[in-house]
N, C-alpha and C positions, 0 to 999 in steps of 0.2 A: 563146352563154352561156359564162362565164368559170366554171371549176371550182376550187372554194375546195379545198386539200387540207389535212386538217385530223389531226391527229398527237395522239395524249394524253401526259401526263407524262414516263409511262417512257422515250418513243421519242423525247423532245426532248431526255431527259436526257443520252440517250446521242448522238443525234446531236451535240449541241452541246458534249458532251464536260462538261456539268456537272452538280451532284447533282440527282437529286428533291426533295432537302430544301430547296436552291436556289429551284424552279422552285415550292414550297408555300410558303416565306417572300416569294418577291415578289409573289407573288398575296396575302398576309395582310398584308402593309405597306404595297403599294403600291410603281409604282417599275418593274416587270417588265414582261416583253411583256404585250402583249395577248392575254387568252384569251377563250373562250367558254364558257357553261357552260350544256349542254342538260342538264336534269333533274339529277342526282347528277354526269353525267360532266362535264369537265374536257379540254378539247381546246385546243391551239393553232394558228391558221392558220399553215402552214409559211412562206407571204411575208412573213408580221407578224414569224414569229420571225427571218427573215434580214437584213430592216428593223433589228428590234432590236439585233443582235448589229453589225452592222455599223457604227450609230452607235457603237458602243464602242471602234471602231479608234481606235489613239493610234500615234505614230510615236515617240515617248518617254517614258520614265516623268517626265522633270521636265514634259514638257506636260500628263502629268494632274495634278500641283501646280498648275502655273500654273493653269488653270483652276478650281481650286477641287473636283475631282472626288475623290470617294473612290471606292475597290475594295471 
């Protein structure tokens, strides 16, 4: 059996070095990793978040123009 580890806002915030506010606007717009929500809480699977972040790599900022991506 494969063991999901699963991280809530604060601890994502910081691992990933960005805000709370961040990680509450992607999840209200759409767009953000993928989270799970048991009851009230608010958890992120730590593979989905490193999935996430790592599609983000760019090797220059004129490749996220060309692409059409905004920050």
């Amino acid at each position: 059996m494969v063991e999901v580890v699963l991280i809530d806002e604060k601890v994502a915030a910081e691992r990933f070095a960005m805000s709370r506010a961040w990680f509450q606007r992607m999840r209200w717009c759409g767009g953000g990793p993928p989270f799970l929500k048991i009851g009230a809480a608010v958890r992120y699977p730590v593979v989905e978040l490193e999935k996430y972040f790592l599609t983000k790599k760019h090797h220059s900022t004129s490749e996220v123009k060309a692409n059409g991506l905004s920050l």
